[in-house]
N, C-alpha and C positions, 0 to 999 in steps of 0.2 A: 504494500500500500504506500503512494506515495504522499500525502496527505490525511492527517486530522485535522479538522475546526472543530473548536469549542467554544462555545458562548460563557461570558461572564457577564454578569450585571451587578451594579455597584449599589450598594445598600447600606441601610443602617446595619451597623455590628451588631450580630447575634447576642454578645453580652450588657447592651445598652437596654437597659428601658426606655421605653417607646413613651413620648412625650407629646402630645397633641399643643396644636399652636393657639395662644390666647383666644383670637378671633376665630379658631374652628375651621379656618381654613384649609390646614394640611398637619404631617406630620413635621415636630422639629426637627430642623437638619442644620441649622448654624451654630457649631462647634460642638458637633455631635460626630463620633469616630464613626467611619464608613468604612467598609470591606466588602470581599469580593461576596457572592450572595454564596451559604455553605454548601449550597447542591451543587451549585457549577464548580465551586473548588472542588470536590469529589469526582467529578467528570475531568476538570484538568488531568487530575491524578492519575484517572485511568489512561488518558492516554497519553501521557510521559511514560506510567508502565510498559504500554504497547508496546511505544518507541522505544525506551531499552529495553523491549525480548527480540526488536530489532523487526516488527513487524509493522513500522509506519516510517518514514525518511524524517515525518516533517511534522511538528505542531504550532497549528498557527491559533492565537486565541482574537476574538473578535467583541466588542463592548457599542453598546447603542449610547449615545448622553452627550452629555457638556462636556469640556474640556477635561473639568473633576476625574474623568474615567479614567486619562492616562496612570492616575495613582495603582489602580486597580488591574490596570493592562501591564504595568511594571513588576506587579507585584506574581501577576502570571509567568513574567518572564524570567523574571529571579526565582521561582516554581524550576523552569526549564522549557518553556514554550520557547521556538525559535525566532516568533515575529509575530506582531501584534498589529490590529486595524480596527483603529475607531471610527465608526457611521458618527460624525460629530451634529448634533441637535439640542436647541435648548426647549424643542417642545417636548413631553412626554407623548409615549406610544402604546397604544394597548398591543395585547399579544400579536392580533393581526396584523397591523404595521410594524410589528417587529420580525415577525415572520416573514411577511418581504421582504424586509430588509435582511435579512440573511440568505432568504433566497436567491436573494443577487450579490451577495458575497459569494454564495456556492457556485452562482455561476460562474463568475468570476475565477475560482479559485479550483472548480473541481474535485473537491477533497474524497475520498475512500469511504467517510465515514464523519458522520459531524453529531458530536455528546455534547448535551445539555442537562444541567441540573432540572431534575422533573417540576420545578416549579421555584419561585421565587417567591422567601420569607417576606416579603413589602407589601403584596399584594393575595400569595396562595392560586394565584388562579391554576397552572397545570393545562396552558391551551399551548404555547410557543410551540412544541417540539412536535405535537401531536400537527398542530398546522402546517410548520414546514415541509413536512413530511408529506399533507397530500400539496401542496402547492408545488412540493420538486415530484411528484408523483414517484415516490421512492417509499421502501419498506418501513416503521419506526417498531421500534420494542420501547415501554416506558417501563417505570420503576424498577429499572434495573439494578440485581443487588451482586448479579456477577455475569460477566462479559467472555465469554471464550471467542477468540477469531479462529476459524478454521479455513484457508485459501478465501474462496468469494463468501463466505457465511459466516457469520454472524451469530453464534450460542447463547440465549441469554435467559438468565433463570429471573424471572418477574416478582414481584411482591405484591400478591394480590388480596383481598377481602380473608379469603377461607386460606392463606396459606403461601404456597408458592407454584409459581408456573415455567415449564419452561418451553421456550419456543425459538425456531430456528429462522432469520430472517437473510437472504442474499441485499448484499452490498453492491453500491452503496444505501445504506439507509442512516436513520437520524435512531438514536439512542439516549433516552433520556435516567438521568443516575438517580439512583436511593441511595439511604445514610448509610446502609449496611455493605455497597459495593467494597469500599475500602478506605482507611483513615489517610487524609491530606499531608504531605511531609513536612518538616518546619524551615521555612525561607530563612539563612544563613546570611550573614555581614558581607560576606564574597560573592555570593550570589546574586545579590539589590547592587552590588558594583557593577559584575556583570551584565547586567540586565540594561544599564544605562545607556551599552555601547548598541546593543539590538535592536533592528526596525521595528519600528510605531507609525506606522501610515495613519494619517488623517485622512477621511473623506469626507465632505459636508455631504449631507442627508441630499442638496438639495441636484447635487449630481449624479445621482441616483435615477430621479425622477419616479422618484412613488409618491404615491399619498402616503404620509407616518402620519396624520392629526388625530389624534386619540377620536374614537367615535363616542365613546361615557365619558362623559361631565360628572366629577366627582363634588356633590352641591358643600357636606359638609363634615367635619368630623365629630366625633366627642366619642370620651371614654364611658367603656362600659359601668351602668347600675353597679355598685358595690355591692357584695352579697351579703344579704341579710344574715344574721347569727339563727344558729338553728336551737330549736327545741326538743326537750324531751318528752314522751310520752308515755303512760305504762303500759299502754296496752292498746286493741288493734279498734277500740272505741275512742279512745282521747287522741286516735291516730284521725280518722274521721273527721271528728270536732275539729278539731287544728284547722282541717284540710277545709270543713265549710266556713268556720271563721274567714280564711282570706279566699272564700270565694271560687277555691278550686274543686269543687263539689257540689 
């Protein structure tokens, strides 16, 4: 294979508490730490592994956003991604204009195989990889928690509702990663050096020539109802009671 792409998308860090903005308008993000989102770091992973069993020449990782991204495309690279392209936009995209916009990265670039974290902790949605997939009219396997290449195919054991599955899919196709596929390595002092000297192509969204404009309008935010303290009951009539007191009865 001569080619992996992997998608990254730049997020609030998994360890921050999530902070809603006075006026409700969005989530805080001014001086709030950002990182890569944790699915697609698990997807990097896997195909840096590839490439050293010597089964891909080349990983290229690719980030949708504002200029902010390259932090996150660097930090790909000091992973061991070979070269890095940011789609540069300051609007937000839902998953289907994000999904064009990688489909014309693939076209572009032709890759063997292109892993995405199954969905992105900011949002949850779980459509990117699924879309791209019919959009390049190519195979995908999602929640994938282990990945075998075998020549043109593709082995990949699923994480589904009852359990696990697994299913065989010909390449190229789009592969999106679970938490369980394998643990992310820890990016080294010599490595973020390295990284500096490696290609970062810009592209502006706008030479693309897609629609990306979000199609939902997100009106407003606020944090969840704090949960009410519970009570006790002794028995399965004051259980009842309880329940017609507020009305759920």
């Amino acid at each position: 294979m001569e080619k992996i792409l992997v998608g990254l998308k730049r997020v609030v860090d998994y360890n921050v508490r999530v902070r809603v903005r006075s006026d409700g308008s969005g989530v805080e993000t001014d001086g709030v730490k950002m990182s890569i989102n944790p699915f697609d770091e698990i997807a990097l992973e896997e195909a840096l592994r590839i490439k050293e069993r010597g089964d891909a020449a080349e990983v290229i990782v690719v980030s949708i956003g504002n200029s902010d991204a390259r932090q996150q495309l660097r930090t790909g690279l000091a992973m061991g991604a070979d070269r890095a392209i940011l789609v540069e936009t300051d609007e937000e995209t839902d998953p289907l204009s994000s999904a064009r916009v990688l489909l014309e990265i693939v076209n572009r670039e032709h890759p063997g195989l292109v892993l995405l974290g199954k969905q992105a902790i900011d949002n949850d949605n779980n459509q990117t990889g699924q879309m791209l997939a019919a959009l390049w009219g190519r195979p995908q396997a999602t929640f994938a928690s282990e990945l075998v290449l075998d020549g043109n195919l593709a082995k990949v054991t699923r994480e589904i509702d009852v359990g696990l599955e697994s299913i065989e899919v010909d390449l190229p196709a789009v592969v999106t990663t679970d938490l369980r596929l394998n643990e992310p390595r820890y990016v080294k002092l010599p490595d973020i050096m390295k990284a500096k000297k490696k290609p970062l192509e810009q592209i502006p969204l706008a030479e693309l020539n897609i629609e990306a404009s979000a199609r939902i309008s997100e009106i407003a935010f606020a944090l969840p109802e704090q949960r009410q303290k519970g009570i006790m009951v002794d028995d399965v009539a004051g259980l009842v009671a309880a329940l017609q007191d507020k009305g759920l009865l």
